[in-house]
matplotlib code that plots the C-alpha trace (Angstrom):
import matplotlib.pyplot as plt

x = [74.0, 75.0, 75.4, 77.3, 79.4, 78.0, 79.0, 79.6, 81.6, 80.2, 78.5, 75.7, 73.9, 73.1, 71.8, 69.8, 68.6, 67.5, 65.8, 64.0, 62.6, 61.5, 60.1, 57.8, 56.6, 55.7, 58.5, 59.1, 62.7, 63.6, 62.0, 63.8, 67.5, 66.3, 65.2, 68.8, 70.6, 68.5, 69.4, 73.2, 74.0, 74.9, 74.3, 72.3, 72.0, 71.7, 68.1, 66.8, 62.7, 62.8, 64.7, 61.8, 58.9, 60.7, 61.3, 57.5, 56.3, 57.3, 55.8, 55.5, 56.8, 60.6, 62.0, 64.6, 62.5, 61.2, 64.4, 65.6, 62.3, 62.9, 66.3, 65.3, 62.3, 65.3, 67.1, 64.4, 61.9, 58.4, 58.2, 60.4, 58.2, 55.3, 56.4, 58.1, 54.6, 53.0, 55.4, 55.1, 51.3, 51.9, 54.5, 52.1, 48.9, 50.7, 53.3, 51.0, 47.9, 50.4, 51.7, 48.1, 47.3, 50.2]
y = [98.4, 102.2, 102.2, 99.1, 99.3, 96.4, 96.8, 100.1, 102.8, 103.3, 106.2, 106.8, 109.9, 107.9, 105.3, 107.7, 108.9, 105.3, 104.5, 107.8, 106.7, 103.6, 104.8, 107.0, 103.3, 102.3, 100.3, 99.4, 98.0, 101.5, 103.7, 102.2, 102.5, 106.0, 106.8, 105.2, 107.2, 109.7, 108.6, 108.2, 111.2, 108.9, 110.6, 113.3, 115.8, 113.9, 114.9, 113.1, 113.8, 112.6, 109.0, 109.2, 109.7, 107.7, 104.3, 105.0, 104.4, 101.1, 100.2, 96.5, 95.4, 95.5, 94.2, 96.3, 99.1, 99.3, 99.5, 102.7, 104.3, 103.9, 104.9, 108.7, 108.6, 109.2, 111.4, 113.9, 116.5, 115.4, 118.8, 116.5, 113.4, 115.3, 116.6, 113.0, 111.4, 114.2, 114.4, 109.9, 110.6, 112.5, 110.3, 107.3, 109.3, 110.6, 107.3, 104.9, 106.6, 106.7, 103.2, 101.9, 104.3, 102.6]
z = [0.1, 0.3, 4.0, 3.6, 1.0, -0.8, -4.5, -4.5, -2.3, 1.3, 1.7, 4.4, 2.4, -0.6, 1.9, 3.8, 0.2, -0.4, 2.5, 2.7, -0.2, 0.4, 4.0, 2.0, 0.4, 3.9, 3.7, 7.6, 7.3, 5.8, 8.3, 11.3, 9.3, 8.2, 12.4, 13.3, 11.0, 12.4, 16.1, 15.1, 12.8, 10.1, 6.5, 7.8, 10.7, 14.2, 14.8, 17.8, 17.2, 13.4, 14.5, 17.2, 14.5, 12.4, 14.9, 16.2, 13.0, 12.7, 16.1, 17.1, 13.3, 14.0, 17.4, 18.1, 17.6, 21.6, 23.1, 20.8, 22.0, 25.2, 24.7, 23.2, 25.9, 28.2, 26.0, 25.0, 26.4, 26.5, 24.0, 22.0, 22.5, 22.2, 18.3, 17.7, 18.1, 15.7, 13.5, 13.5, 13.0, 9.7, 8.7, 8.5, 7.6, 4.9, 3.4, 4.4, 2.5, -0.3, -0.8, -0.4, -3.6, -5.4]

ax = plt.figure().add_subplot(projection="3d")
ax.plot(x, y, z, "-o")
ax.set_aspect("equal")
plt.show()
């Protein structure tokens, strides 16, 4: 709604707020608009291995999720890669341990 506009004033870092914290639910709608803010820039800093970790996270789950990978495959180092896919891993060890607790 935030990122929107929708019923209240448009503002991408209350949306990226939000959907941070509904990522950390294991919330996999959230975590790909949390790695394309990421990707874009949009309501925080433009940081290219967090929209990775973040997109790779939702895996298979969300369609349009491949061809964004594939995208940043191109646009990053495999160092890049390489910390993306860690920093993925603790992402999902540590938000999907939580929402299962929940």
């Amino acid at each position: 709604m935030c990122e929107q506009g929708l019923g209240t004033g448009q503002s991408y870092e209350i949306a990226a707020q939000w959907y941070e914290k509904a990522a950390m639910q294991d919330q996999a709608n959230a975590q790909f608009s949390l790695g394309e803010m990421y990707f874009d820039g949009a309501g925080v800093e433009q940081d290219l291995v967090k929209a990775y970790a973040w997109i790779l996270v939702v895996g298979n789950g969300i369609e349009a999720a491949e061809p964004i990978l594939e995208e940043l495959e191109f646009e990053i180092s495999s160092e890049q890669i390489r910390h993306g896919r860690e920093l993925g891993q603790d992402f999902w060890n540590k938000y999907a341990d939580e929402s299962e607790n929940s």
